[in-house]
C-alpha positions in Angstrom: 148.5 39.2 81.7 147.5 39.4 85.4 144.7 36.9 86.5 142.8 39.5 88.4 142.0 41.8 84.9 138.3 41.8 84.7 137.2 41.0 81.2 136.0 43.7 78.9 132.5 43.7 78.5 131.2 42.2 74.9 129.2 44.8 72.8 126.7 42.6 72.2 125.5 42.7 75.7 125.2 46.2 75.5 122.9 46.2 72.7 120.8 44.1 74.0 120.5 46.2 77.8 120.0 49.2 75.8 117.1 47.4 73.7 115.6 46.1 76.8 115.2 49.5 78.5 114.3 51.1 75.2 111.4 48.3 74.9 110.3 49.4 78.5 109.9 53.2 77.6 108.0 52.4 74.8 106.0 50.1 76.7 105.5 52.9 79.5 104.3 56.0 77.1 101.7 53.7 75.3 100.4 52.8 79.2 97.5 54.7 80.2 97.4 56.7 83.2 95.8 55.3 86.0 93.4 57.9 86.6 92.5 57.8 83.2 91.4 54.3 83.4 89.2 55.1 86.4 87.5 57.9 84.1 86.8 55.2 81.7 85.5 52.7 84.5 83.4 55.4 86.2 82.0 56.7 83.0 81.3 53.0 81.5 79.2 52.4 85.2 76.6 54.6 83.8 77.5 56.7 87.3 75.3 60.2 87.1 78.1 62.2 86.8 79.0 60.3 83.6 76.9 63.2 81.5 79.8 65.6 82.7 82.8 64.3 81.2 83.4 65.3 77.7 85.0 62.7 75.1 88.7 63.6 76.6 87.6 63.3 80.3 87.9 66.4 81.0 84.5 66.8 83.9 83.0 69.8 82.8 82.4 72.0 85.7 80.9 74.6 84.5 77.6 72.2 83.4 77.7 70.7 86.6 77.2 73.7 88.8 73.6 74.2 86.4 72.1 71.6 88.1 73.4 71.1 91.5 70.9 71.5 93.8 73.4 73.1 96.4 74.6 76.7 97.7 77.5 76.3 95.2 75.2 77.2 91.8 75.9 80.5 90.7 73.5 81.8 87.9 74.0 81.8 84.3 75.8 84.5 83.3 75.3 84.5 79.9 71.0 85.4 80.5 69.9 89.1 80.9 67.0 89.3 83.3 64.4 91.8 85.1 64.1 92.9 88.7 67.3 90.9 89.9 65.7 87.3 88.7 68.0 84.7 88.7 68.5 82.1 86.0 70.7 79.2 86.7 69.8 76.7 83.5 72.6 76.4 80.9 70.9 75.0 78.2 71.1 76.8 74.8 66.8 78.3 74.8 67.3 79.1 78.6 66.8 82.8 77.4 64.1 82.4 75.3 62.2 80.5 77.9 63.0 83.2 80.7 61.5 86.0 78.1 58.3 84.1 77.8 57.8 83.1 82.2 58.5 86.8 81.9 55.8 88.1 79.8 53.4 85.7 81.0 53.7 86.2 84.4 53.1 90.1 83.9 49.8 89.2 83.7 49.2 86.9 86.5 47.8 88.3 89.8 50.6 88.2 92.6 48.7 87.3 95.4 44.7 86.5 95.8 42.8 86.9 99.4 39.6 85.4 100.1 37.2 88.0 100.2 37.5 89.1 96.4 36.1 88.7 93.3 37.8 88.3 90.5 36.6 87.2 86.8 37.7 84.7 84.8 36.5 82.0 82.5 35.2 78.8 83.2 38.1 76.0 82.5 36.4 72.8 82.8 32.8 71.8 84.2 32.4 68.2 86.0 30.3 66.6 88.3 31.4 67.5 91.3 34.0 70.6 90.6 34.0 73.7 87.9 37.1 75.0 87.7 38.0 78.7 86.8 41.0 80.4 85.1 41.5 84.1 86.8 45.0 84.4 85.5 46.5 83.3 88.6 49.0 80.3 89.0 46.4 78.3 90.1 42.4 77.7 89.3 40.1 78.3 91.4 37.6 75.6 92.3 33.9 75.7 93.2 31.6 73.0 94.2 29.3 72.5 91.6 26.7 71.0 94.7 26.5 74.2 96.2 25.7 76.8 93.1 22.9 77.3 91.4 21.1 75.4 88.4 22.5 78.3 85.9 25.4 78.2 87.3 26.1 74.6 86.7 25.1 74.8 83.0 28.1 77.0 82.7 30.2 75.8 79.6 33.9 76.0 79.3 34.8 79.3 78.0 32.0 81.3 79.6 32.7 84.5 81.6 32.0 84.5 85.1 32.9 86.6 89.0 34.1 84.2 91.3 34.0 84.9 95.2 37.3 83.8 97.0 36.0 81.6 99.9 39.3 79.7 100.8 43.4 80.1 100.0 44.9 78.0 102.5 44.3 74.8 100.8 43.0 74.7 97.4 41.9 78.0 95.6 38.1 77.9 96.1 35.6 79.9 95.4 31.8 80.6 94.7 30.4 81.9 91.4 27.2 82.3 92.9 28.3 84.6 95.5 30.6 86.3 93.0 28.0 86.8 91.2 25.5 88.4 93.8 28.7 90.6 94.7 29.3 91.9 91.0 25.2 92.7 90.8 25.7 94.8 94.5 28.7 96.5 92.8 26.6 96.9 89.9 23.8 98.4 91.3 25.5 100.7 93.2 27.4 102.4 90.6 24.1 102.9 88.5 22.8 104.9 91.1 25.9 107.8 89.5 24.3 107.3 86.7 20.7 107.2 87.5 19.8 105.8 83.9 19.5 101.8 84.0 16.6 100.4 84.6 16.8 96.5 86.1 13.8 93.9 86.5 12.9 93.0 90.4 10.0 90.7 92.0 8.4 92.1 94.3 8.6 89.7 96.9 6.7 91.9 100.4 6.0 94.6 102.1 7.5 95.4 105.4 6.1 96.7 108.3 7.5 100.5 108.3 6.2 101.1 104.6 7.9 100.0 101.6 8.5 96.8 100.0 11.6 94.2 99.6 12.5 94.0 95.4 14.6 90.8 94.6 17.3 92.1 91.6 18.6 89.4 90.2 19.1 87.8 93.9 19.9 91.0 96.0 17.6 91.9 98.1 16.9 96.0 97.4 14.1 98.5 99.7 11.7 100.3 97.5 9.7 103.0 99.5 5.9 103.0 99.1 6.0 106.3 98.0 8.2 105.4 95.2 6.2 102.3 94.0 4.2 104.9 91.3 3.6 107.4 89.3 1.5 108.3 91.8 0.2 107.2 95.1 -1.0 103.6 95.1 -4.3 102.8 95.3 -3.6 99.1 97.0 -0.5 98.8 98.1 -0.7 95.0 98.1 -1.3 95.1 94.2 2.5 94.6 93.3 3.2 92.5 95.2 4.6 89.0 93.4 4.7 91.6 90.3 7.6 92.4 87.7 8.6 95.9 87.8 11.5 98.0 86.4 13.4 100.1 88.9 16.2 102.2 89.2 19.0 102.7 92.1 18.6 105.6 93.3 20.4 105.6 97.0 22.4 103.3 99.1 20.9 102.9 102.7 24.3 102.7 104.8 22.0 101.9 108.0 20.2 99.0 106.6 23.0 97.9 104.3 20.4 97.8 101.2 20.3 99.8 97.6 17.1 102.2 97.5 15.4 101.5 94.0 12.5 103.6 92.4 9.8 102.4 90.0 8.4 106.3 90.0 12.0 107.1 88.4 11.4 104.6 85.6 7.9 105.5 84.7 8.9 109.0 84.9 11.4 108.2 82.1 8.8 106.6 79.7 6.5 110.2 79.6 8.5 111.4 76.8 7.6 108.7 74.7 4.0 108.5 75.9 3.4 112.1 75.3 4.6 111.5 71.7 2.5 108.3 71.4 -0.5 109.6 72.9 -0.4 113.2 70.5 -0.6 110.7 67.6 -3.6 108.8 68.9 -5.7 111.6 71.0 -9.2 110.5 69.5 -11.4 107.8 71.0 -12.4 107.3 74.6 -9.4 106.5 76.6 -9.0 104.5 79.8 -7.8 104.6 83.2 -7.6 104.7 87.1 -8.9 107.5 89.2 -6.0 108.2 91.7 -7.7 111.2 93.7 -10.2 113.5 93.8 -10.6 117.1 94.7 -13.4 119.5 94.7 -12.4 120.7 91.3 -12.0 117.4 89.7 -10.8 113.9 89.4 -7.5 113.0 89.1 -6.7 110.1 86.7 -3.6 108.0 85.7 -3.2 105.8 82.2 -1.0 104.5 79.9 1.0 103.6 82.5 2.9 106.4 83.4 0.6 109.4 82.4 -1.3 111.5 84.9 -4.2 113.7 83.7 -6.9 116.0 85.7 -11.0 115.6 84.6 -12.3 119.3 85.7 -15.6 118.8 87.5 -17.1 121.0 84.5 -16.2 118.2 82.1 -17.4 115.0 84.5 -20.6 113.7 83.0 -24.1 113.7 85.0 -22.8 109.9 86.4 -19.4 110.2 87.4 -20.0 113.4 88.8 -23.2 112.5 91.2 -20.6 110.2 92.3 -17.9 112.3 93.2 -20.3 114.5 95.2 -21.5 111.8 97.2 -18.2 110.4 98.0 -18.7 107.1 96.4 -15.4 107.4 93.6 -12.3 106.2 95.3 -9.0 105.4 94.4 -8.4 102.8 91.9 -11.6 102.9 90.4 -11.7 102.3 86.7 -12.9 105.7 84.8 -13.3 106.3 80.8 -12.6 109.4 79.3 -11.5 111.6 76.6 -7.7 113.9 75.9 -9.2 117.5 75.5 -5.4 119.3 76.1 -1.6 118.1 76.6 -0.1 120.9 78.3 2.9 120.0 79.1 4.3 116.4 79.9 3.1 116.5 83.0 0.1 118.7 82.6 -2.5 117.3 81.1 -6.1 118.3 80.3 -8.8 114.9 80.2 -13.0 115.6 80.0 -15.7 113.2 79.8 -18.0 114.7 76.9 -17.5 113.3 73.8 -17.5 117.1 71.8 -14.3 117.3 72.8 -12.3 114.5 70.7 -12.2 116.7 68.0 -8.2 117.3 67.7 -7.5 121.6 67.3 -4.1 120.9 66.5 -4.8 118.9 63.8 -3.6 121.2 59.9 -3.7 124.5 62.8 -0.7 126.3 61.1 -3.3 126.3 57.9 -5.5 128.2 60.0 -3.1 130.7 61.4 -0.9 133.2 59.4 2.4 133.8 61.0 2.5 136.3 62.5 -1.1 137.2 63.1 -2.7 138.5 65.6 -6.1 137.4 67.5 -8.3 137.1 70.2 -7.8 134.9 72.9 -8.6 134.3 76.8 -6.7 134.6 79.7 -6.6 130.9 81.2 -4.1 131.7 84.6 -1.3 134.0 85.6 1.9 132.6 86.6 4.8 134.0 88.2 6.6 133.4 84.7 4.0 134.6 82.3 0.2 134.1 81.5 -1.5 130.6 79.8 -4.2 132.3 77.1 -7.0 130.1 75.4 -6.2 130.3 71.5 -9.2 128.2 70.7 -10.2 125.1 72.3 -7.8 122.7 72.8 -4.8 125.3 72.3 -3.1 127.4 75.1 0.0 129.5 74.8 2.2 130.8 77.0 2.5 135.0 77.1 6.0 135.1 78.6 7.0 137.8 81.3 9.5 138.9 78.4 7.2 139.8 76.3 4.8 141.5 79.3 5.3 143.6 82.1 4.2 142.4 85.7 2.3 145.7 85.7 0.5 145.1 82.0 -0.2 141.3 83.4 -1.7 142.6 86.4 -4.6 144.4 84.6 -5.9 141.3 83.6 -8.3 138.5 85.3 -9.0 134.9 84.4 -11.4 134.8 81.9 -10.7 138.4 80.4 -10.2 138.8 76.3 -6.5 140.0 75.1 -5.0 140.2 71.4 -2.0 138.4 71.6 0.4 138.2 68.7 1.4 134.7 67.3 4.9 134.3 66.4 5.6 130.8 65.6 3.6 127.2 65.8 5.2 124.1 66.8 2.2 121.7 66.0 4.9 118.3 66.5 5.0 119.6 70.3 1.8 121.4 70.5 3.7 124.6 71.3 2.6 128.2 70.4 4.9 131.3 71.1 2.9 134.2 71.5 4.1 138.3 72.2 1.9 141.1 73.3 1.2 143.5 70.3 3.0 146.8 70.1 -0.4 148.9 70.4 -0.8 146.4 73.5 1.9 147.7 75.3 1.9 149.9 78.0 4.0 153.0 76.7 6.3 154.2 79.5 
């Protein structure tokens, strides 16, 4: 054999190289990557991004662009929302929660300006602040210093109008000027309606006639010629005084609501009329407002006026009329003799005259009937006839001519036919007979 011949490797030392590189693979697949192992060491840092791996590693992108804070979120696609709102939250009641901001907000005002009033409730009441809920995003605070005694016993809970004073800073506000501005807003929409009454002080009189009324603190101009039924006797008499009045204009030039006590009284003669036909005996009292040459002009229970005719003054009060010594205001006494109408109404100082004729007078007239009775005064719209004492009816122009009325004088007799009694109103309907009329 030639020395040079290289020797035949052994199998053995195949084996074994092929084992060693086998052991090596195996050794290399159950390595972990490296990146892996920097997952694991980031994730076991506690780092903040830790919350977006998922048990694999894999970094889950999609929650991490839910809470970045950058120009890189992009809304949640998954939420269906209103009037191009954008909802970037991925957490499972993300939805649910949008539906609710969304139906609460509705009823939130957008945008308050100082100036208004709004009303709310009182939130909470301290020392020094009340707070009030106008369904805004915010409260609106008041200094409890600077309102009134009734305002600060405000409880939690209890309506109120709140004046905007400040939205710069904090909300703030004043419930005593929203409140003045709610009873100016008040006031002057009652004077449409012209039927609510409101109490006022009188606090004085100014110096072109008329007086300053204090409603529930606004300041309001009553006329002196609307401080009465009828002219007043003193004018300073009300003053300090409680009266009812009613808006009845808005004064543009001196930025003041016009009220009316006359208006108010004027609304209570209904039910004095009523009251006064179910008590007409006994000797009445009142307030001699005027006085003509035919009599003495008298106001009572309150609101009522009545005439005395200088026929029915007694020998006192009517030495005293002719010597000019009665005057306005004086106190007079007197009887009802006639209510003509609710603003016509009959009074007489002699005592024969509390007898009541309307009292049982339907059992002393048959309907119809016809009798004897005086003509009392001619009016445009008919004639007023004496009945009896006590009881006047009206003979309509429908039921006589302008010629048939012009034949007769006041005082003269006619038959008159009666056609129905009202004794609850004190109301007789009368016609003119058929052998009464003038045949044409």
């Amino acid at each position: 054999m030639s020395a040079n011949k290289s020797k035949r490797p052994r199998i053995s030392d195949k084996a074994t190289q092929a084992t060693i590189e086998l052991v090596e693979k195996v050794e290399e697949a159950q390595t972990p990557p490296q990146n892996f192992k920097e997952v694991e060491e980031v994730k076991d840092d506690g780092n903040d991004f830790s919350e977006f791996y998922d048990e694999s590693g894999e970094f889950l992108w999609d929650k991490y662009e839910g809470t970045c804070p950058t120009r890189n979120r992009f809304p949640n696609p998954h939420i269906k929302t209103n009037n191009g709102d954008k909802v970037f939250s991925r957490e499972p009641y993300a939805q649910e929660l949008y539906d609710l901001m969304e139906g609460y907000s509705a009823k939130i005002k957008p945008i308050i300006n100082e100036g208004e009033i709004h009303a709310g409730t009182i939130h909470a009441v301290t020392q020094e602040w009340i707070t009030i809920d106008i369904n805004y995003r915010e409260l609106v605070y008041v200094k409890a210093g600077k309102e009134s005694e009734e305002v600060r016993g405000m409880l939690p809970g209890d309506e109120a109008a709140v004046l905007i004073t400040d939205t710069k800073g904090t909300l703030s506000g004043s419930i005593t000027g929203g409140m003045k501005h709610k009873i100016f807003s008040d006031l002057r929409d009652a004077i449409e309606e012209g039927n609510t009454a409101w109490v006022g002080t009188v606090k004085n009189m100014i110096e072109n006639g008329g007086y300053i009324v204090r409603v529930q603190g606004i300041d309001c101009f009553m006329p002196g010629s609307l401080a009465g039924i009828n002219k007043l006797s003193d004018f300073s008499s009300i003053i300090g005084e409680e009266i009812y009045v009613v808006p009845v204009s808005f004064s543009g030039e001196r930025g003041t609501i016009v009220v009316s006590h006359r208006k108010y009284l004027q609304a209570l003669i209904p039910g004095a009329i009523a009251e006064l036909k179910e008590n007409l005996e006994g000797i009445k009292k009142g307030k001699v407002t005027g006085t003509a040459k035919y009599g003495v002009f008298v106001e009572f229970n309150q609101c009522l006026t009545g005439m005395i005719h200088s026929n029915e003054l007694n020998e006192e009060t009517s030495k005293s009329v002719r010597s000019g010594q009665i005057k306005p205001g004086d106190d007079i006494e007197f009887f009802v003799k006639d209510i003509i109408s609710n603003t016509k109404i009959t009074l007489t100082q002699k005592e024969s005259s509390t007898f009541n004729p309307w009292t049982d007078i339907s059992s002393r007239y048959q309907i119809p009937s016809v009798v004897e009775a005086t003509v009392k005064t001619k009016k445009d719209y008919g004639m007023f006839v004496n009945i009896e004492d006590g009881v006047t009816g009206l003979l309509h122009v429908s039921e006589i001519s302008k010629d048939k009325m012009a034949e007769y004088q006041n005082g003269d007799s006619i038959n008159v036919q009666i056609t129905r009694i009202e004794e609850s109103t004190m109301k007789v309907y009368l016609k003119l007979p058929e052998e009464e009329k003038e045949v044409v």
